[in-house]
PyMOL CGO cylinders between C-alpha atoms (Angstrom):
from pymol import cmd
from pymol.cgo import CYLINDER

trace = [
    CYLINDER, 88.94, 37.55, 16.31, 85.95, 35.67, 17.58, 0.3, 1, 1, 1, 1, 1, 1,
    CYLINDER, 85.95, 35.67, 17.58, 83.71, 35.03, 13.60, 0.3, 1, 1, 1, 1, 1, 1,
    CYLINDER, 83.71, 35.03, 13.60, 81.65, 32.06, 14.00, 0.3, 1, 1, 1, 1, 1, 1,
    CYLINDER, 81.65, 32.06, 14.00, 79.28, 32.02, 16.82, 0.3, 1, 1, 1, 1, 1, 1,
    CYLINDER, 79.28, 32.02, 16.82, 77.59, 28.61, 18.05, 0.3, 1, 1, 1, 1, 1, 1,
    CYLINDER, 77.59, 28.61, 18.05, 74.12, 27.87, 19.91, 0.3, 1, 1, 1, 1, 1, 1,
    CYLINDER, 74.12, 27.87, 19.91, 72.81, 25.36, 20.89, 0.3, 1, 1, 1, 1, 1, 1,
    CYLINDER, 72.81, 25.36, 20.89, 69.19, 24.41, 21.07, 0.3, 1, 1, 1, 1, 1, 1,
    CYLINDER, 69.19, 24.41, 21.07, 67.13, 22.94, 24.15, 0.3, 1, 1, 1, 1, 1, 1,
    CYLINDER, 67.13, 22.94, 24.15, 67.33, 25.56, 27.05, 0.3, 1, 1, 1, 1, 1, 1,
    CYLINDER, 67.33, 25.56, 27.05, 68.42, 28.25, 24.92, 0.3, 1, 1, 1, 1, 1, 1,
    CYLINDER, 68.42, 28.25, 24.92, 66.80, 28.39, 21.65, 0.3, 1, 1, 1, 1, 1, 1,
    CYLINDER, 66.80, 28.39, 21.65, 63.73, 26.02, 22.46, 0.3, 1, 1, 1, 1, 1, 1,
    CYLINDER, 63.73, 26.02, 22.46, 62.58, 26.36, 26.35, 0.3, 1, 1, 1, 1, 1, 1,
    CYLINDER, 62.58, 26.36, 26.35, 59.99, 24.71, 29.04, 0.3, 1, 1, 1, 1, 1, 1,
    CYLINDER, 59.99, 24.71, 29.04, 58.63, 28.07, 29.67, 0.3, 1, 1, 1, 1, 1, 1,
    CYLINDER, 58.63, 28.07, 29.67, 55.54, 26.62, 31.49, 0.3, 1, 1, 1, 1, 1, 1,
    CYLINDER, 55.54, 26.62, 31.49, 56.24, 23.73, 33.74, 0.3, 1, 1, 1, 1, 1, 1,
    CYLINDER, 56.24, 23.73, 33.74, 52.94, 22.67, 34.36, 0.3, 1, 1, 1, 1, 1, 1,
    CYLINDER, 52.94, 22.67, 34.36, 52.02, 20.19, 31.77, 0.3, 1, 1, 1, 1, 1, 1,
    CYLINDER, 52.02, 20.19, 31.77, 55.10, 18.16, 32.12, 0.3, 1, 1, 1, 1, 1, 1,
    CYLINDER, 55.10, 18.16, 32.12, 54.13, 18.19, 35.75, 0.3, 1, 1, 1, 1, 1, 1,
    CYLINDER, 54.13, 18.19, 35.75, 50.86, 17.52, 34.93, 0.3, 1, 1, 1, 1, 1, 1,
    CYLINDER, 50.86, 17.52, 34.93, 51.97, 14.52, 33.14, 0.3, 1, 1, 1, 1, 1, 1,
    CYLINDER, 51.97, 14.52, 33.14, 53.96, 13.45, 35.49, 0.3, 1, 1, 1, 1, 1, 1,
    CYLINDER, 53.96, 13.45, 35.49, 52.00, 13.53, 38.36, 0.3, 1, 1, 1, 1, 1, 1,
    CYLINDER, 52.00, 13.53, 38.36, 49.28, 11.69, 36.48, 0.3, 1, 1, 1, 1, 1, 1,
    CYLINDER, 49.28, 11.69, 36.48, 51.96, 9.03, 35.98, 0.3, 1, 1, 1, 1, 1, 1,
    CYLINDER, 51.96, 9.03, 35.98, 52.86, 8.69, 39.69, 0.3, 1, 1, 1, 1, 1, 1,
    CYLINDER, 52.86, 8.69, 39.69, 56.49, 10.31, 39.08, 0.3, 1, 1, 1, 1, 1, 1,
    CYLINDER, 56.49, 10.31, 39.08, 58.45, 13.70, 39.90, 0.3, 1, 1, 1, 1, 1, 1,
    CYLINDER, 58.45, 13.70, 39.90, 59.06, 16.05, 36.92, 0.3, 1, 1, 1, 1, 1, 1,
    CYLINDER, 59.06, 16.05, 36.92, 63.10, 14.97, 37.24, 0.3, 1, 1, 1, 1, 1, 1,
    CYLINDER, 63.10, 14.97, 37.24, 61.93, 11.79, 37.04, 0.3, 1, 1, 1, 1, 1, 1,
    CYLINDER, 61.93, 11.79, 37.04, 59.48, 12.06, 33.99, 0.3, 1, 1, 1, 1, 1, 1,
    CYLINDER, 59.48, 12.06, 33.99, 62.33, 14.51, 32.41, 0.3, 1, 1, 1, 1, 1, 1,
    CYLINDER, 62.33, 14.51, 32.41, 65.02, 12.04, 33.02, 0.3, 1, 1, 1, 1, 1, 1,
    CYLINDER, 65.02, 12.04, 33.02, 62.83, 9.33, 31.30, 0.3, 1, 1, 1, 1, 1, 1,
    CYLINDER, 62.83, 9.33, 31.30, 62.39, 11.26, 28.28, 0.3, 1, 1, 1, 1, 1, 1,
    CYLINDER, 62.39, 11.26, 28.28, 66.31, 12.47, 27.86, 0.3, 1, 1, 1, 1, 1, 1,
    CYLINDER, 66.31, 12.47, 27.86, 68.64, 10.32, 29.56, 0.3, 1, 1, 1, 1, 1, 1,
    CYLINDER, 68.64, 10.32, 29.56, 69.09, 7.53, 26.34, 0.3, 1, 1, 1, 1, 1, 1,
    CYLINDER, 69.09, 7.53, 26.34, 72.71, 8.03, 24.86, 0.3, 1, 1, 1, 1, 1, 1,
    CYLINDER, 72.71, 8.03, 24.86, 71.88, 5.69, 22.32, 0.3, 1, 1, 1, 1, 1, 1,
    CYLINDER, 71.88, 5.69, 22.32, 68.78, 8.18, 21.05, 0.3, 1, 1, 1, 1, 1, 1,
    CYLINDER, 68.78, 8.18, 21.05, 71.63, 11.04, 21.35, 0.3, 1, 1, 1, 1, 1, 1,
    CYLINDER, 71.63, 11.04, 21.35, 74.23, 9.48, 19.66, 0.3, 1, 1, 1, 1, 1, 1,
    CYLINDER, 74.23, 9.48, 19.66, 72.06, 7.81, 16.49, 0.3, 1, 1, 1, 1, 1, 1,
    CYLINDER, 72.06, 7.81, 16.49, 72.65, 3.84, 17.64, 0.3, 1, 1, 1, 1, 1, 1,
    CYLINDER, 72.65, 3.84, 17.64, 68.84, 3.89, 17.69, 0.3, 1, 1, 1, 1, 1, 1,
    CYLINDER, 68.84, 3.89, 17.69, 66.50, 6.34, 15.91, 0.3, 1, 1, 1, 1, 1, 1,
    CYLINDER, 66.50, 6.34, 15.91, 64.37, 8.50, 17.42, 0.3, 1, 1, 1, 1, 1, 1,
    CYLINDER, 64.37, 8.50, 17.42, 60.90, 6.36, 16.94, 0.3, 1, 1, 1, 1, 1, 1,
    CYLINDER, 60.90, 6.36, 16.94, 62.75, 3.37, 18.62, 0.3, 1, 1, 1, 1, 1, 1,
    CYLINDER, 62.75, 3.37, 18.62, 63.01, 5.63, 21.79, 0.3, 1, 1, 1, 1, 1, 1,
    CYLINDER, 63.01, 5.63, 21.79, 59.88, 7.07, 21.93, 0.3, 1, 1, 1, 1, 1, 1,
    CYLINDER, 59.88, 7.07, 21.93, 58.65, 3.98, 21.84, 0.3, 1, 1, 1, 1, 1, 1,
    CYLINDER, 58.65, 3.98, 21.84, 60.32, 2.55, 24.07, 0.3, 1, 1, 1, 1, 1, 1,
    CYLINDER, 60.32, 2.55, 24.07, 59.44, 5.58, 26.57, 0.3, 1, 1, 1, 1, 1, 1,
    CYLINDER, 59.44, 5.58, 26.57, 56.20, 5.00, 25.77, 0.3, 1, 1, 1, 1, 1, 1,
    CYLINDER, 56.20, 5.00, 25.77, 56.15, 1.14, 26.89, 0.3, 1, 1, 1, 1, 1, 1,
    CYLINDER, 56.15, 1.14, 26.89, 58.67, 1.90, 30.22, 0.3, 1, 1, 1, 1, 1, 1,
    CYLINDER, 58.67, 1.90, 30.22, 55.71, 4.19, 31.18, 0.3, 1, 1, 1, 1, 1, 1,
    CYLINDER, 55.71, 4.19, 31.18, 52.83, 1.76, 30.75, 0.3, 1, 1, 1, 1, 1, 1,
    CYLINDER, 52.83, 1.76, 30.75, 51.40, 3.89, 27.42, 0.3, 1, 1, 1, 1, 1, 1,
    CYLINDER, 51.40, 3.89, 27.42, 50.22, 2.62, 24.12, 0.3, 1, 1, 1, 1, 1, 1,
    CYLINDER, 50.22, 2.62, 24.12, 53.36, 2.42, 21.91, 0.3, 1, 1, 1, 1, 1, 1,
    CYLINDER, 53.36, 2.42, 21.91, 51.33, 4.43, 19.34, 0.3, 1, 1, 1, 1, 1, 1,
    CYLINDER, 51.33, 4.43, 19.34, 50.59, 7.01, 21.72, 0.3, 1, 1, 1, 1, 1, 1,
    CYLINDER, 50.59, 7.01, 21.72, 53.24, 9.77, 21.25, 0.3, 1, 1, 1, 1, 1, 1,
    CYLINDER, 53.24, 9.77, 21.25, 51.33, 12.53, 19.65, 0.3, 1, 1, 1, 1, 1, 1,
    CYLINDER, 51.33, 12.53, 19.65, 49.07, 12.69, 22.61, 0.3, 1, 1, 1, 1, 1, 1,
    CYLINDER, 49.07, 12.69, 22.61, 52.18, 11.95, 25.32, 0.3, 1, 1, 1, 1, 1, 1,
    CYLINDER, 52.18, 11.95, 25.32, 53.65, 14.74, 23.69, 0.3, 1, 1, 1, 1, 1, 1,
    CYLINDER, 53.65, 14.74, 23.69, 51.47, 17.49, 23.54, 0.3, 1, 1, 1, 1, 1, 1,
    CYLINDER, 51.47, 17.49, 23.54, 51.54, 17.22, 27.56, 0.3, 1, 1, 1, 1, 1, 1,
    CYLINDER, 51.54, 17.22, 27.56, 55.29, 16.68, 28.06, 0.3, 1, 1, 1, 1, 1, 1,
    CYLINDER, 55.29, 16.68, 28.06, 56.06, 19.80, 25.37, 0.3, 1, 1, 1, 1, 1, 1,
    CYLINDER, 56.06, 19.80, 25.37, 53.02, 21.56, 25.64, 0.3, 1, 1, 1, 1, 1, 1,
    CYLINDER, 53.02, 21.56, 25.64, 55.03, 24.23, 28.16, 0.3, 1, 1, 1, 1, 1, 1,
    CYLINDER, 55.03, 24.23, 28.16, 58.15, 24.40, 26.10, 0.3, 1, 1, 1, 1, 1, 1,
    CYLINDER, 58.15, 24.40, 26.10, 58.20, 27.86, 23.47, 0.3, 1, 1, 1, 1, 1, 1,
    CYLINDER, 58.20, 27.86, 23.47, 60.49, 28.56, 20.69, 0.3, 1, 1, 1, 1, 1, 1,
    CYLINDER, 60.49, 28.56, 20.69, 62.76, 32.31, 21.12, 0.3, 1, 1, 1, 1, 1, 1,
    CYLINDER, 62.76, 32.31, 21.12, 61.66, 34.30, 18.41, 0.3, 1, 1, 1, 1, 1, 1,
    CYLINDER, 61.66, 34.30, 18.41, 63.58, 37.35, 19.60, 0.3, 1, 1, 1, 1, 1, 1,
    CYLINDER, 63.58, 37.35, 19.60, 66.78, 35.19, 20.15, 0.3, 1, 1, 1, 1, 1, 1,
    CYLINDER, 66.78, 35.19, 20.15, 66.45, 33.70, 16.55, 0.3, 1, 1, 1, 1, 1, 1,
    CYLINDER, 66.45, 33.70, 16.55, 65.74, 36.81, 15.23, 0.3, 1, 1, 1, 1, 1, 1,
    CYLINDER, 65.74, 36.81, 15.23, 68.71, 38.02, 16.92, 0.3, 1, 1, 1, 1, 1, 1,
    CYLINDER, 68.71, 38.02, 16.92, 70.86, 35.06, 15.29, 0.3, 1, 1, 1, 1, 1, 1,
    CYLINDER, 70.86, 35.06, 15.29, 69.89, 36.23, 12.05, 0.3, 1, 1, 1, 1, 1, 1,
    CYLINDER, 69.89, 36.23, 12.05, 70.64, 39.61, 12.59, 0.3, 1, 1, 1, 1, 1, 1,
    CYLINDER, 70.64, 39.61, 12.59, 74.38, 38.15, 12.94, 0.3, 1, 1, 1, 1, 1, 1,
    CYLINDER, 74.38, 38.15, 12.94, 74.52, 36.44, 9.64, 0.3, 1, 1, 1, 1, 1, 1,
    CYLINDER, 74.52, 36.44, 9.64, 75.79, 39.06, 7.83, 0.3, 1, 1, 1, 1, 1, 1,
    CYLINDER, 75.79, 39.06, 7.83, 79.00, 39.59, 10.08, 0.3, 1, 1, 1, 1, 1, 1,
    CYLINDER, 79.00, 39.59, 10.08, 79.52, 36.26, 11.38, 0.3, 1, 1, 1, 1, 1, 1,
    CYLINDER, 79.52, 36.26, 11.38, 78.84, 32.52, 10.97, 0.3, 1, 1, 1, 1, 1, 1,
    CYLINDER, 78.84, 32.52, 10.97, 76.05, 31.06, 12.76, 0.3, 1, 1, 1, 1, 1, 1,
    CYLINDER, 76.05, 31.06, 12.76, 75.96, 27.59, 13.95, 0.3, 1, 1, 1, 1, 1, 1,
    CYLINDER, 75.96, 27.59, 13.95, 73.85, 25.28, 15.70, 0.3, 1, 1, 1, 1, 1, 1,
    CYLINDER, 73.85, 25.28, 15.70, 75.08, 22.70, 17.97, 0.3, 1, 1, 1, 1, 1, 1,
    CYLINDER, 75.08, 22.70, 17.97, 72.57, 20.60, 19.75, 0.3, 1, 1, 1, 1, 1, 1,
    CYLINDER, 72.57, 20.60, 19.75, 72.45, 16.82, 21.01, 0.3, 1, 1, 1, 1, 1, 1,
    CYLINDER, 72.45, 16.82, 21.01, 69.54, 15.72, 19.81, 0.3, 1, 1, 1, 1, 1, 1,
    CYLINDER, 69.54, 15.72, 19.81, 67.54, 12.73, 18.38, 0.3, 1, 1, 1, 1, 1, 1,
    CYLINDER, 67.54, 12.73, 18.38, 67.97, 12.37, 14.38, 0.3, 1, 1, 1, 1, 1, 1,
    CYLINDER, 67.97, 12.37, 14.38, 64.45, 13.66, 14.25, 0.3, 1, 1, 1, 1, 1, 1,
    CYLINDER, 64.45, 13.66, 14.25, 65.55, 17.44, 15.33, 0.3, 1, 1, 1, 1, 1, 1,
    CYLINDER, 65.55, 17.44, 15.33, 66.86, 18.21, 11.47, 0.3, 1, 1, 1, 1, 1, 1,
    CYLINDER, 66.86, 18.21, 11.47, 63.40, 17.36, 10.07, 0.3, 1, 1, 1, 1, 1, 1,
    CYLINDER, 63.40, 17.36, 10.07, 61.61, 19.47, 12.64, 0.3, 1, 1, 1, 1, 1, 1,
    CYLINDER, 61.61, 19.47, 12.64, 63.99, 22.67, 12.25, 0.3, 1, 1, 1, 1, 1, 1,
    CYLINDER, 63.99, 22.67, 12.25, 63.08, 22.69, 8.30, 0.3, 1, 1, 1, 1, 1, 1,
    CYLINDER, 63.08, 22.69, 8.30, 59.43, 22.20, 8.29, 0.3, 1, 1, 1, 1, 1, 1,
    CYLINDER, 59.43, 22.20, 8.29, 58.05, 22.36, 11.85, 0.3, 1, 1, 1, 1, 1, 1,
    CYLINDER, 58.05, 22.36, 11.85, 59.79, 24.99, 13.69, 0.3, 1, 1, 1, 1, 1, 1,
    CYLINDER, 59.79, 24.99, 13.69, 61.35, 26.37, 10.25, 0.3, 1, 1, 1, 1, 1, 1,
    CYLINDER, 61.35, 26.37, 10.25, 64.11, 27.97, 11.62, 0.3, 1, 1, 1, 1, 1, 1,
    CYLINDER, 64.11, 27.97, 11.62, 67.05, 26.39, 10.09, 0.3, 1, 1, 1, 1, 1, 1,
    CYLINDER, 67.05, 26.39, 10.09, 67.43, 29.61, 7.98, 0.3, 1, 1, 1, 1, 1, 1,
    CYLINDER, 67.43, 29.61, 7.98, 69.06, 30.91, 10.63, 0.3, 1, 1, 1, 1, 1, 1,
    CYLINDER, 69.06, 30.91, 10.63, 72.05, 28.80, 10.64, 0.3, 1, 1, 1, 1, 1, 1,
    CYLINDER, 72.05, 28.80, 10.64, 74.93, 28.45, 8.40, 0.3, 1, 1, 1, 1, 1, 1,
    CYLINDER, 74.93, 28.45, 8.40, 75.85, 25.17, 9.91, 0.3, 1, 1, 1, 1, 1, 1,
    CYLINDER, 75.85, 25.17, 9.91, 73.67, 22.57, 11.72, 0.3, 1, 1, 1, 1, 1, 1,
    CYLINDER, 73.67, 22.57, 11.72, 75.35, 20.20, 13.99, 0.3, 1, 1, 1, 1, 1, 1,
    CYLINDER, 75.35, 20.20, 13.99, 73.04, 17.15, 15.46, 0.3, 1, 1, 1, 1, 1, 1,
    CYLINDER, 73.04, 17.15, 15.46, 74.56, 15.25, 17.82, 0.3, 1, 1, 1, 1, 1, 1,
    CYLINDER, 74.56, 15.25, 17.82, 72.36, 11.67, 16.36, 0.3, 1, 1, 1, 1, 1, 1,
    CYLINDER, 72.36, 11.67, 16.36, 73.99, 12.27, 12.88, 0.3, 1, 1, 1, 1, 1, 1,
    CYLINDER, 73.99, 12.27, 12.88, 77.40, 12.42, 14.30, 0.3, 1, 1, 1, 1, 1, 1,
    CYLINDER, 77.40, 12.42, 14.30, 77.60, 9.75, 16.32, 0.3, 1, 1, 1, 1, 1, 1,
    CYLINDER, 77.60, 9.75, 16.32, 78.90, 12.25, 18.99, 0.3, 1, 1, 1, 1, 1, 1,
    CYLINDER, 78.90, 12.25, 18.99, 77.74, 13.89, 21.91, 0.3, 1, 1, 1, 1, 1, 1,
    CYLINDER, 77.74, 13.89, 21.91, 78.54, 16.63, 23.82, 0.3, 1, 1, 1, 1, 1, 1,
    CYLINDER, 78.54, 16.63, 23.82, 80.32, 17.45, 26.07, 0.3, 1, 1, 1, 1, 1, 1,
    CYLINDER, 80.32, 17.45, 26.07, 82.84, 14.64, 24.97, 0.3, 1, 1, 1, 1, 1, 1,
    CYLINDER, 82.84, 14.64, 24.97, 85.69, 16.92, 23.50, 0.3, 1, 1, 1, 1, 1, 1,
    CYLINDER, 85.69, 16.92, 23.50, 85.38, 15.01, 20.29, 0.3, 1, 1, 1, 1, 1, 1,
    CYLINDER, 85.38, 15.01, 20.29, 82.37, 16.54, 19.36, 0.3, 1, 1, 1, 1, 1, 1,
    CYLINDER, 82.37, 16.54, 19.36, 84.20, 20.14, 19.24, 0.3, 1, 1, 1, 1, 1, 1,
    CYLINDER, 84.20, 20.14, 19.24, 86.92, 18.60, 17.01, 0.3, 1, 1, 1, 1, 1, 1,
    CYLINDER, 86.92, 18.60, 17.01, 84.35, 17.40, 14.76, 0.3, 1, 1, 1, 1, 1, 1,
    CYLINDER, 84.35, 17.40, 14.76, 82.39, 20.86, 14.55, 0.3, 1, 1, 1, 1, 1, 1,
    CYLINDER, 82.39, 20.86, 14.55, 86.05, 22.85, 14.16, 0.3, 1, 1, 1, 1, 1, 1,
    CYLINDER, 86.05, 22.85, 14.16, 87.26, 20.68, 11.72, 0.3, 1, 1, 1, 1, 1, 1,
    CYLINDER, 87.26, 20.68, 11.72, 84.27, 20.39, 9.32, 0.3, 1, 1, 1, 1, 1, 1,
    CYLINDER, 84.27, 20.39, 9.32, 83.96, 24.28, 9.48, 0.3, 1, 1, 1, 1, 1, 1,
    CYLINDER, 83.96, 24.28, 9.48, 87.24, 24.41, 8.87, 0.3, 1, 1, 1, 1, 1, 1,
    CYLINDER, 87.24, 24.41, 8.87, 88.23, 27.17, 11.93, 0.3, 1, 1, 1, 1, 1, 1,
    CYLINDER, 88.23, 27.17, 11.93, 90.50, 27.73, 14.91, 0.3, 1, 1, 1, 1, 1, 1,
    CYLINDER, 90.50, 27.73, 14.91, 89.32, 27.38, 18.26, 0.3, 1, 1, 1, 1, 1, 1,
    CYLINDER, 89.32, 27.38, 18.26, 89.82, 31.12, 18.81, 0.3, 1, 1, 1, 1, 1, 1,
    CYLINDER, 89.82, 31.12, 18.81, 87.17, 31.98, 16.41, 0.3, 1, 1, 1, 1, 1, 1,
    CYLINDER, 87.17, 31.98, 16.41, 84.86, 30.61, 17.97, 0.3, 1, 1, 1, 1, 1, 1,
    CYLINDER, 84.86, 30.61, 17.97, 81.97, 30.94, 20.75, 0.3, 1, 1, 1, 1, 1, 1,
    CYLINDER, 81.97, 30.94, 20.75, 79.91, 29.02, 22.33, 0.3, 1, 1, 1, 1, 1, 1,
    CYLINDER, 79.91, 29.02, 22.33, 76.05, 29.61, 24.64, 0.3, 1, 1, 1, 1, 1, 1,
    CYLINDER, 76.05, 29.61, 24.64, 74.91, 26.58, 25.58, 0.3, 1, 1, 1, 1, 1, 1,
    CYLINDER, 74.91, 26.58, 25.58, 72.27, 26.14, 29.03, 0.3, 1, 1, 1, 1, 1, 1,
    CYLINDER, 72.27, 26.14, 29.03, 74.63, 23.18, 30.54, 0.3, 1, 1, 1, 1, 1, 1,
    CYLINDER, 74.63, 23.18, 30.54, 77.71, 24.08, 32.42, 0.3, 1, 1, 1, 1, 1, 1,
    CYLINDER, 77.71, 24.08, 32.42, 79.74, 20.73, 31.85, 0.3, 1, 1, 1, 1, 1, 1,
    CYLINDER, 79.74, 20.73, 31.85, 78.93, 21.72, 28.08, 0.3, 1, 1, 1, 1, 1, 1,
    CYLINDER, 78.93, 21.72, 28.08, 80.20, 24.87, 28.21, 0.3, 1, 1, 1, 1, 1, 1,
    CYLINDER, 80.20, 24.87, 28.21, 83.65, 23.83, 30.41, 0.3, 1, 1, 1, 1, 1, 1,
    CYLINDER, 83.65, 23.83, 30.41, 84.20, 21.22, 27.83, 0.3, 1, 1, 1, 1, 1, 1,
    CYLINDER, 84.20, 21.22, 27.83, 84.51, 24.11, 25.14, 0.3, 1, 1, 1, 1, 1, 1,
    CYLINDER, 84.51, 24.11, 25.14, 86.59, 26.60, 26.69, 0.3, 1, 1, 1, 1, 1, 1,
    CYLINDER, 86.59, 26.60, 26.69, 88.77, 23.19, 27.59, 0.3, 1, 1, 1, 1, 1, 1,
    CYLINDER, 88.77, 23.19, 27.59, 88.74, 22.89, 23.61, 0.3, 1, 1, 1, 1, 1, 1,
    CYLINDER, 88.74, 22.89, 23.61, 90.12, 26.79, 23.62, 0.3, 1, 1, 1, 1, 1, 1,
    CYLINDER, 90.12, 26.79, 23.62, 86.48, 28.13, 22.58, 0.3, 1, 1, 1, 1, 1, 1,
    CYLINDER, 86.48, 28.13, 22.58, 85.36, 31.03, 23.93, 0.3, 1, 1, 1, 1, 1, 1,
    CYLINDER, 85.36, 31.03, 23.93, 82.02, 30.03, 26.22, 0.3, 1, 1, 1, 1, 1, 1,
    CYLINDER, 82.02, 30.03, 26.22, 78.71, 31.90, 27.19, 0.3, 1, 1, 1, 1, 1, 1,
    CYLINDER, 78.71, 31.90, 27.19, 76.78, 30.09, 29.92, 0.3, 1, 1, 1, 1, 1, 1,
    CYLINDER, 76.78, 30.09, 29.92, 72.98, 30.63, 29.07, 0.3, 1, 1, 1, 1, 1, 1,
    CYLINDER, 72.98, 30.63, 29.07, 71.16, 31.40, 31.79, 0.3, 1, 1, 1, 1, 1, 1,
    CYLINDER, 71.16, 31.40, 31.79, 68.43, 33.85, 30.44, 0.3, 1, 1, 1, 1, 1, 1,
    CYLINDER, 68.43, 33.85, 30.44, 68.62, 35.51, 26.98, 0.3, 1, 1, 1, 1, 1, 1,
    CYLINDER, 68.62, 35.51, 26.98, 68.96, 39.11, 28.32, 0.3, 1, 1, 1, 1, 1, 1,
    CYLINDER, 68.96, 39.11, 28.32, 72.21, 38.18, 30.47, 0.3, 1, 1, 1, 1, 1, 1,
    CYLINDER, 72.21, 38.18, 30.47, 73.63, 35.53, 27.58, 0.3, 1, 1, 1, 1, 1, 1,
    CYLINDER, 73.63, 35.53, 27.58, 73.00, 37.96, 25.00, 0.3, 1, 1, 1, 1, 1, 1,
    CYLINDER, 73.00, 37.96, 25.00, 75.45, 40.87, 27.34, 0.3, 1, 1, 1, 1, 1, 1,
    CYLINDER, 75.45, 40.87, 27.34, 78.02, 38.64, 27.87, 0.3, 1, 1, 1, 1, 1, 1,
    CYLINDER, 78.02, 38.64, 27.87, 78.55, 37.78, 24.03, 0.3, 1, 1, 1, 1, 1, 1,
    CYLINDER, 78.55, 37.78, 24.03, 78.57, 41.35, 23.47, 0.3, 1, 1, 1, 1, 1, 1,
    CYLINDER, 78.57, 41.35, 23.47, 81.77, 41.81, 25.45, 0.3, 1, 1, 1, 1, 1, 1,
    CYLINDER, 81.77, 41.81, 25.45, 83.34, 38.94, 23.51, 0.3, 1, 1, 1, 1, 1, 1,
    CYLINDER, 83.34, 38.94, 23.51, 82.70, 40.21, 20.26, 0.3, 1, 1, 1, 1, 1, 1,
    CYLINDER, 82.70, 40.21, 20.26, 84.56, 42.95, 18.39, 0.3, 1, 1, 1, 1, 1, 1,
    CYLINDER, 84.56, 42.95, 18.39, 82.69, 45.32, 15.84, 0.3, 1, 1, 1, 1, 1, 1,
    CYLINDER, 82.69, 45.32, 15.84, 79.18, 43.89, 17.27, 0.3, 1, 1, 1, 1, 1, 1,
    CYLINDER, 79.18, 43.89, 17.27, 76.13, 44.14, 15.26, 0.3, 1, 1, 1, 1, 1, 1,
    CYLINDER, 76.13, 44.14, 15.26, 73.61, 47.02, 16.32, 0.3, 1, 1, 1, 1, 1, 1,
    CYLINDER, 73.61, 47.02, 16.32, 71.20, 43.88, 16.97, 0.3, 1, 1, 1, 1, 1, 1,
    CYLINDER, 71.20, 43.88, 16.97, 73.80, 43.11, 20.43, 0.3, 1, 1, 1, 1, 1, 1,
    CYLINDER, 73.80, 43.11, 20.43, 73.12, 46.10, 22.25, 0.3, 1, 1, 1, 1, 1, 1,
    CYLINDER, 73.12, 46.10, 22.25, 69.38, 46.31, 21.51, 0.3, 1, 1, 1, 1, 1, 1,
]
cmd.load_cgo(trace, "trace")
């Protein structure tokens, strides 16, 4: 009996709706969009906490040939296309009252601070899991031991929507249950046919 019910965050909760300021950006930098993207995302060490999430900006910043203290600027062009659910978190909270609600993301150590008084959507969770506080990243298979065994369930209790496939093999390898997000009309269908007794918020 499927009673805890985990998202994660970029491409599902949070996502680049509008491509062209990144590629704006990146363009203007004499790069692709991967390669702007892969810039931005590809440090381990951001993802994992071995450096904090200023030390990597900055250090983006200087790779690109930018001002170190130029961030708020670089940012409103490389984010300025990406757009927060509101339906899908409205959704999520619609759930609390049957199941547990989760959030599993890997992100930088600033995410936490941003989900409480930026976004201000951590209301919607009962647990948040960031990979830069736990030292833990998925889709290593740790990471799914670490979220089972702090919240204290069996794999079978659980499911899991998350935007990348290797993330969502590495659960069901765990024993979750696994929704590959792809949009949030087919995501949301699929979970419906996992879950017993479903909310009246699953079918619309």
């Amino acid at each position: 009996m499927i009673n805890t019910i985990i998202f994660d965050m970029g491409g599902v909760l949070l996502r680049t709706e509008d491509q062209e300021p990144r590629a704006k950006l990146a363009r203007r930098l004499g790069m692709t969009y991967e390669e702007l993207e892969q810039r931005v995302y590809s440090s381990r060490d951001a993802m994992t906490g071995k450096i904090d999430a200023e030390t990597h900006k900055r250090s983006v910043l200087r790779s690109l040939g930018l001002p170190e203290d130029g961030m708020s600027d670089f940012g409103d062009e490389f984010w300025g296309g990406d757009r927060m659910d509101a339906e899908l978190l409205d959704f999520i909270r619609g759930l609390r009252s049957d199941y547990t609600t989760v959030l599993l993301s890997n992100a930088w150590d600033d995410l936490r601070a941003l989900l409480v008084k930026y976004w201000k959507i951590a209301d919607a969770f009962d647990h948040i899991f960031i990979s830069a506080e736990m030292g833990l990243a998925k889709p290593d298979p740790m990471i799914y031991r670490a979220v089972e065994e702090e919240l204290q369930k069996d794999p079978v209790e659980m499911i899991f929507v998350d935007d990348f496939i290797e993330n969502v093999e590495a659960a069901r390898e765990a024993g979750w249950q696994a929704v590959h997000f792809q949009s949030r009309e087919g995501a949301l269908a699929e979970l419906a046919e996992y879950l017993d007794n479903a909310p009246e918020t699953l079918s619309g």
